[in-house]
VMD Tcl script that builds the backbone (N, CA, C; Angstrom):
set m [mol new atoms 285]
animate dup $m
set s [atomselect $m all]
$s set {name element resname resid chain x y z} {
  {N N UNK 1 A -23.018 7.217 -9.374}
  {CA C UNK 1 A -22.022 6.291 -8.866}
  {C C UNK 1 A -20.629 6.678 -9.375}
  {N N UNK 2 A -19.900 6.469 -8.520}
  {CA C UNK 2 A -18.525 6.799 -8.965}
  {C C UNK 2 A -17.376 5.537 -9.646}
  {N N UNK 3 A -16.656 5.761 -10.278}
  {CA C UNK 3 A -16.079 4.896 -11.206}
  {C C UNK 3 A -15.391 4.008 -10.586}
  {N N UNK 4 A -15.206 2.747 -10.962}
  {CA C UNK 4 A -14.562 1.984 -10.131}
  {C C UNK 4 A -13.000 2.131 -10.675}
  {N N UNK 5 A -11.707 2.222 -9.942}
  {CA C UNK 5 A -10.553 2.291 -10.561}
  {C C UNK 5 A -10.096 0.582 -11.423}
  {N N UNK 6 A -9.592 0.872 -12.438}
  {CA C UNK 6 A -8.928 0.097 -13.068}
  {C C UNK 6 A -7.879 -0.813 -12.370}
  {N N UNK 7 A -7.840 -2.573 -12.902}
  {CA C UNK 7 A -6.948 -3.286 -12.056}
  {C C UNK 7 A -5.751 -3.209 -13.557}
  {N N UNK 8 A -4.578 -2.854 -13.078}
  {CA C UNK 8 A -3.231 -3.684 -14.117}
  {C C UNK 8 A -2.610 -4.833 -13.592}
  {N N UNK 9 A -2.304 -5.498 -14.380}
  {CA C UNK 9 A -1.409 -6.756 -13.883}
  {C C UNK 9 A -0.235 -6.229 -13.545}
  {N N UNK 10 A 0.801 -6.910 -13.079}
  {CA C UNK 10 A 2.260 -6.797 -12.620}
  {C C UNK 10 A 2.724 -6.419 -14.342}
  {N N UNK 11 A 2.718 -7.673 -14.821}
  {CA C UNK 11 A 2.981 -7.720 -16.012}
  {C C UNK 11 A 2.936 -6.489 -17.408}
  {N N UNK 12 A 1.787 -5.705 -17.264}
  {CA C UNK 12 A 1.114 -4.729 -18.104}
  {C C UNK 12 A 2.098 -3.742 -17.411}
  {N N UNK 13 A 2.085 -3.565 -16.258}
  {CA C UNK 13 A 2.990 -2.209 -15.942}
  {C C UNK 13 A 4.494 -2.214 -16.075}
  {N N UNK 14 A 4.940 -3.529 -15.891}
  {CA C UNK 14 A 6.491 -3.577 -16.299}
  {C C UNK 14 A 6.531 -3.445 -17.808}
  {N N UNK 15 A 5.595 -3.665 -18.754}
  {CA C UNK 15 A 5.633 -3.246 -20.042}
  {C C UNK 15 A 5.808 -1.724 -20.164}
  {N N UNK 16 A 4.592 -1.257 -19.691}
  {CA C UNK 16 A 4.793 0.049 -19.621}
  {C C UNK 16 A 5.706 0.652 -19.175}
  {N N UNK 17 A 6.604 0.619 -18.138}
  {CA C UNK 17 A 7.610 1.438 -17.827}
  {C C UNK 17 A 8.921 1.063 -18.743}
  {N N UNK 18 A 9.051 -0.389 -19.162}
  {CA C UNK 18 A 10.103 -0.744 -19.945}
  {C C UNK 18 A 9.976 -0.023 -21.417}
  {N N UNK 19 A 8.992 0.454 -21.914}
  {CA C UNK 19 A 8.223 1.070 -22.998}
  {C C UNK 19 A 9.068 2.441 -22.676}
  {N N UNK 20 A 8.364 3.175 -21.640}
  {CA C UNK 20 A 8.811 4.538 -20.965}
  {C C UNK 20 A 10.327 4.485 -21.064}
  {N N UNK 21 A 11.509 3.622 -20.761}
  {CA C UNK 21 A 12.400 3.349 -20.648}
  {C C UNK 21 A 13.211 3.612 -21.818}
  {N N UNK 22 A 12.763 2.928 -22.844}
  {CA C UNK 22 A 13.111 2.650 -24.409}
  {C C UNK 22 A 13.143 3.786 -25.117}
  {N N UNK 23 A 12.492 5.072 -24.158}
  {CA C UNK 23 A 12.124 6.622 -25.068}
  {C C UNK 23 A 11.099 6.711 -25.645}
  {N N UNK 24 A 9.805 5.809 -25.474}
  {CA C UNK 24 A 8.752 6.565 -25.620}
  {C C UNK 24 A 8.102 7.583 -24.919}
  {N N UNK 25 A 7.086 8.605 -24.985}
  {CA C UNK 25 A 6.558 9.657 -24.441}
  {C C UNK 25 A 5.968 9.110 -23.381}
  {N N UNK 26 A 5.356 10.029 -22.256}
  {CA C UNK 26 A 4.715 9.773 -21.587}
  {C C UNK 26 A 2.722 9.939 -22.163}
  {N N UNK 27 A 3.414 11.373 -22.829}
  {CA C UNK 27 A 1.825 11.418 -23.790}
  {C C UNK 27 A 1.591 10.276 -24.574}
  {N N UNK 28 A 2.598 10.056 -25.105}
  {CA C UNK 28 A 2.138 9.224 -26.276}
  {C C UNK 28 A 1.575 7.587 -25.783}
  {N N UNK 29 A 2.173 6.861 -24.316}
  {CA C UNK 29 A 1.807 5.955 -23.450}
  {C C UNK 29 A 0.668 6.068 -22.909}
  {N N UNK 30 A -0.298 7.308 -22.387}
  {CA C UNK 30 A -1.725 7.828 -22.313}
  {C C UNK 30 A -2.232 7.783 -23.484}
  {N N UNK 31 A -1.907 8.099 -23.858}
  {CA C UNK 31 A -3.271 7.949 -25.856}
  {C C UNK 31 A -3.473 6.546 -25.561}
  {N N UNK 32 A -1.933 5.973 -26.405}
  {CA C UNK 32 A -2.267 4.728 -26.342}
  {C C UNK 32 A -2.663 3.590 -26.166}
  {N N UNK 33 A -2.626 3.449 -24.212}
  {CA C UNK 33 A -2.981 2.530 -23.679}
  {C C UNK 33 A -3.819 3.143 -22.211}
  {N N UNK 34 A -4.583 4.348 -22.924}
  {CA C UNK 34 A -5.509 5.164 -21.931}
  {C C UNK 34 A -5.372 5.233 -20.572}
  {N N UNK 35 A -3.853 5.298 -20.033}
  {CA C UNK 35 A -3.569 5.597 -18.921}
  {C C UNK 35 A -3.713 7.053 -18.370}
  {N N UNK 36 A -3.182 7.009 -17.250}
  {CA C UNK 36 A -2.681 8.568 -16.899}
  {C C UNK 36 A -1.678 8.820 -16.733}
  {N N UNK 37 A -0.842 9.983 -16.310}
  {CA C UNK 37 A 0.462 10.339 -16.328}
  {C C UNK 37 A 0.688 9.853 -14.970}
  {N N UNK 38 A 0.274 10.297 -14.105}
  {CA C UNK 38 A 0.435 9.919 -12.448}
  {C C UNK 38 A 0.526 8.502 -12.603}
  {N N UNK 39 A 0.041 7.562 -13.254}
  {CA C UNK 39 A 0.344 6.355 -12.880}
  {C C UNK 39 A 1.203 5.539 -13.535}
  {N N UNK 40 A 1.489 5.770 -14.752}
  {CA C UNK 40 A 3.012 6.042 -15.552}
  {C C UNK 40 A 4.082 6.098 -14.628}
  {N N UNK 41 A 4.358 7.824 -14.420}
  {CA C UNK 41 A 5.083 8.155 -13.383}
  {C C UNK 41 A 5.213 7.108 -11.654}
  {N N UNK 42 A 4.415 7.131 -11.492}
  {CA C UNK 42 A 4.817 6.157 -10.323}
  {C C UNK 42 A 4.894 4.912 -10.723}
  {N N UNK 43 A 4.340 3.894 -11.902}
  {CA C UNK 43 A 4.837 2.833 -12.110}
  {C C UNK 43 A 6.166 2.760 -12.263}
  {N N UNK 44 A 7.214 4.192 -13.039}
  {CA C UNK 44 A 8.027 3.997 -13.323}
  {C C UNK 44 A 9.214 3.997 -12.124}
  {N N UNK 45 A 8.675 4.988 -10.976}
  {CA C UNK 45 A 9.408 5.290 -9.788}
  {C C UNK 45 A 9.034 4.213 -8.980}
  {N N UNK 46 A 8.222 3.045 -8.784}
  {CA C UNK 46 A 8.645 2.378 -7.863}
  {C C UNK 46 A 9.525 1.126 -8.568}
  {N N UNK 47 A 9.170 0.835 -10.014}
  {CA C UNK 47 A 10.077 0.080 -10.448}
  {C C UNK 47 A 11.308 0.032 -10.329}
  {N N UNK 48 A 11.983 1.414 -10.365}
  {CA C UNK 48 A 13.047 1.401 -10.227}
  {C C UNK 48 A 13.730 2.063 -8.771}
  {N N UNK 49 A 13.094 1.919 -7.562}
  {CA C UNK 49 A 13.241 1.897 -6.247}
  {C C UNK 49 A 13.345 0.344 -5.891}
  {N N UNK 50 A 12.210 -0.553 -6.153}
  {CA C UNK 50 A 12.335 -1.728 -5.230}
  {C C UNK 50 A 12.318 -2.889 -6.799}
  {N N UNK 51 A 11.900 -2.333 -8.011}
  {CA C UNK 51 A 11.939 -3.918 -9.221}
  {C C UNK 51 A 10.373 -4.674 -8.828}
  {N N UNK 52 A 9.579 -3.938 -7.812}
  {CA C UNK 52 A 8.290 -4.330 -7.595}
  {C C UNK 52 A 7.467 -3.099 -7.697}
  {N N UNK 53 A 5.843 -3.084 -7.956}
  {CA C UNK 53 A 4.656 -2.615 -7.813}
  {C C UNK 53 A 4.353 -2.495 -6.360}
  {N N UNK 54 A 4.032 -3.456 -5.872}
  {CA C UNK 54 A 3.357 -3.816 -4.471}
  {C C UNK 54 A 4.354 -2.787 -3.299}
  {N N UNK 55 A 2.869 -2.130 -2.701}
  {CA C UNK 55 A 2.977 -1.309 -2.345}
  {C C UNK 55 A 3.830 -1.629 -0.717}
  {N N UNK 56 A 3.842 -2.559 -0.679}
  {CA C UNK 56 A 4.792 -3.028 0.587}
  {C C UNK 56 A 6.535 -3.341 0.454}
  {N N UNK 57 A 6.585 -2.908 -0.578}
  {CA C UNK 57 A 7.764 -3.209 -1.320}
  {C C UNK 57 A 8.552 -2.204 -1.380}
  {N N UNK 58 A 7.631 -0.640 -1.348}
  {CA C UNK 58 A 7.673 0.253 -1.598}
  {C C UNK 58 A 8.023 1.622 -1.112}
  {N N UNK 59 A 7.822 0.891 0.343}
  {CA C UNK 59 A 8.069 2.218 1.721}
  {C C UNK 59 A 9.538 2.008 2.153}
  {N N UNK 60 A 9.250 3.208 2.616}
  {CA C UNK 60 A 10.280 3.708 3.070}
  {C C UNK 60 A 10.629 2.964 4.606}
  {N N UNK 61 A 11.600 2.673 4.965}
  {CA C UNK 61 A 12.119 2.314 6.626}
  {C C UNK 61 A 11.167 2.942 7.365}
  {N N UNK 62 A 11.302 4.242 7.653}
  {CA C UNK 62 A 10.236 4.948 8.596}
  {C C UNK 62 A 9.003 4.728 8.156}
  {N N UNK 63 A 8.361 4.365 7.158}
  {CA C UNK 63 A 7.410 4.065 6.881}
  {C C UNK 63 A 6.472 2.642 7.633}
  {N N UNK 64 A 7.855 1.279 6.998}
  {CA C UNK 64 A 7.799 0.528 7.592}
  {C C UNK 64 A 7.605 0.299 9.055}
  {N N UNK 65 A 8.690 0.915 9.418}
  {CA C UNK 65 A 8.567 0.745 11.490}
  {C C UNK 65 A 7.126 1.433 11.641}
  {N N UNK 66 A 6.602 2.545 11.368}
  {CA C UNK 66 A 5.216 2.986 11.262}
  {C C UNK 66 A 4.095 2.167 11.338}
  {N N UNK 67 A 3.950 1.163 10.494}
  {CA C UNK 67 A 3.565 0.267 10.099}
  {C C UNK 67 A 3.531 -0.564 11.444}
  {N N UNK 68 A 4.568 -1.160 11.930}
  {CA C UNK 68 A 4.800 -2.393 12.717}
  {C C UNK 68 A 4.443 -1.828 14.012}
  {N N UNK 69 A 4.383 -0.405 14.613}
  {CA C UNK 69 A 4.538 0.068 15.520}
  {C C UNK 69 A 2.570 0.391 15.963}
  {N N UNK 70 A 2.462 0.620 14.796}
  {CA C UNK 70 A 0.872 0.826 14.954}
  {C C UNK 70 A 0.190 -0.482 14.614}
  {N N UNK 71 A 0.430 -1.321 13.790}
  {CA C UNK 71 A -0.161 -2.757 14.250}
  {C C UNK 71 A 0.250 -3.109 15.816}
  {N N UNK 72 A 1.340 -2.942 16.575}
  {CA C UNK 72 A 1.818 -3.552 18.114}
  {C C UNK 72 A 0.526 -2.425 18.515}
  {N N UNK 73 A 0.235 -1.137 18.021}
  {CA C UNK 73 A -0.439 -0.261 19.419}
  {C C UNK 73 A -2.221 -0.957 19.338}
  {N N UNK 74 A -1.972 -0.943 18.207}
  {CA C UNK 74 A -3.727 -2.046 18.120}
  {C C UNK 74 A -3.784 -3.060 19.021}
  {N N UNK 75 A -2.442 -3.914 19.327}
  {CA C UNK 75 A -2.656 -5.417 19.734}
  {C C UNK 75 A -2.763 -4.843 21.288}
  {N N UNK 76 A -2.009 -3.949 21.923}
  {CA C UNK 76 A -1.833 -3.748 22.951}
  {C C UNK 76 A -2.977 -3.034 23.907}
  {N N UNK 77 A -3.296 -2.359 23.209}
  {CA C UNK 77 A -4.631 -1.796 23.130}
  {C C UNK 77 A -5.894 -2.616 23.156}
  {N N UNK 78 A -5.939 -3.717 22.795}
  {CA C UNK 78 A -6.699 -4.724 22.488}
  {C C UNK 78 A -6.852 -5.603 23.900}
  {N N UNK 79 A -5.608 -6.104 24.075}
  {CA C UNK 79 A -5.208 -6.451 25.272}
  {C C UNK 79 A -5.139 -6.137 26.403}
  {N N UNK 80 A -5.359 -4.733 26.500}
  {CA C UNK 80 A -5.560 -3.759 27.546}
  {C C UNK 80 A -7.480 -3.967 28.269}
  {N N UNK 81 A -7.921 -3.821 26.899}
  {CA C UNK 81 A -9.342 -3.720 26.855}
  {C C UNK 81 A -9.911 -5.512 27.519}
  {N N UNK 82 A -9.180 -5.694 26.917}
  {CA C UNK 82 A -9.650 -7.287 27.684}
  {C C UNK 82 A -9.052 -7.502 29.039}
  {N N UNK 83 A -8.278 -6.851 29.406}
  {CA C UNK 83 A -8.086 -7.147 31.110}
  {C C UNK 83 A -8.625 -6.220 31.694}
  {N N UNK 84 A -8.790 -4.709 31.227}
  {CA C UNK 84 A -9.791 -4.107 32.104}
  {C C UNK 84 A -11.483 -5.084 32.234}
  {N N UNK 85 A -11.834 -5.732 30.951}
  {CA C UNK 85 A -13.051 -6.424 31.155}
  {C C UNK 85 A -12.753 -7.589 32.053}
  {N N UNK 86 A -11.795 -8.478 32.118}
  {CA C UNK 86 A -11.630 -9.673 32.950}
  {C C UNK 86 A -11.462 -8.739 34.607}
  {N N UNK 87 A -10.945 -8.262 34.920}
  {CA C UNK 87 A -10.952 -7.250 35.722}
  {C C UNK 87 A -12.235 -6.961 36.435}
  {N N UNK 88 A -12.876 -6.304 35.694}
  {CA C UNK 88 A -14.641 -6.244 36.020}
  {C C UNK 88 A -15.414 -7.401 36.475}
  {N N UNK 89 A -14.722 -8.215 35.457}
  {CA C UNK 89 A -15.573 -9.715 35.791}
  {C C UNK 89 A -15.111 -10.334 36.995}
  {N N UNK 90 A -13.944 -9.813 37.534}
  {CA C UNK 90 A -13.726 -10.604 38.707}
  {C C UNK 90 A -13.781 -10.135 40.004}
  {N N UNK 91 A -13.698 -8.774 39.748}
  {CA C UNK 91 A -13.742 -7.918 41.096}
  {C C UNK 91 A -15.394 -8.367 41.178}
  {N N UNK 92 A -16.183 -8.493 40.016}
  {CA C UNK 92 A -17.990 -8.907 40.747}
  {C C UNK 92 A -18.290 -10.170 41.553}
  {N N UNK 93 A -17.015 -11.021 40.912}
  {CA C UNK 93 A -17.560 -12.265 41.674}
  {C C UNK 93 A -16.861 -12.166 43.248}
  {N N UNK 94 A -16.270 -11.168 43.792}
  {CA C UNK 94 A -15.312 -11.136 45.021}
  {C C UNK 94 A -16.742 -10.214 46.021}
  {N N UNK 95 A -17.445 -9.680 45.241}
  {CA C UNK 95 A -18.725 -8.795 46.199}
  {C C UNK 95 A -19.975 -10.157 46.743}
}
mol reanalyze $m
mol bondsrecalc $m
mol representation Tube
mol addrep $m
């Protein structure tokens, strides 16, 4: 079985990067509080992009419209599929 990833609070990671901030190591923040560097590093880069974690907080504009553009192609798509079926259903009752 493979490992399940670790949850941090909001809280635990703004420590940590404010820690990182103050001039501690990045090694020395892995020993300590058995992180990794990659997640150090990006705690510290989105903190100081958006002042949030959450990954919606986090994208980029083009990212975003991405986002909104492919939720609309799902709905439409969706909607499509249901009038080709109402469609079917009605051209049978016209035979």
């Amino acid at each position: 079985m493979g490992k399940t990833p670790k949850r941090y609070t909001e809280e635990f990671k703004r420590q940590i990067v404010e820690l990182k901030k103050s001039g501690r190591g990045t090694t020395e923040l892995m020993r300590e509080y058995d992180l990794t560097k990659t997640s150090i590093n990006v705690w510290v880069r989105q903190f100081e992009n958006s002042g949030s974690f959450r990954e919606a907080d986090n994208l980029s504009e083009t990212e975003k419209e991405l986002r909104i553009l492919r939720k609309e192609n799902r709905q439409l798509r969706m909607e499509n599929d249901i009038l080709k079926q109402a469609a079917l259903i009605l051209g049978r009752k016209d035979v």
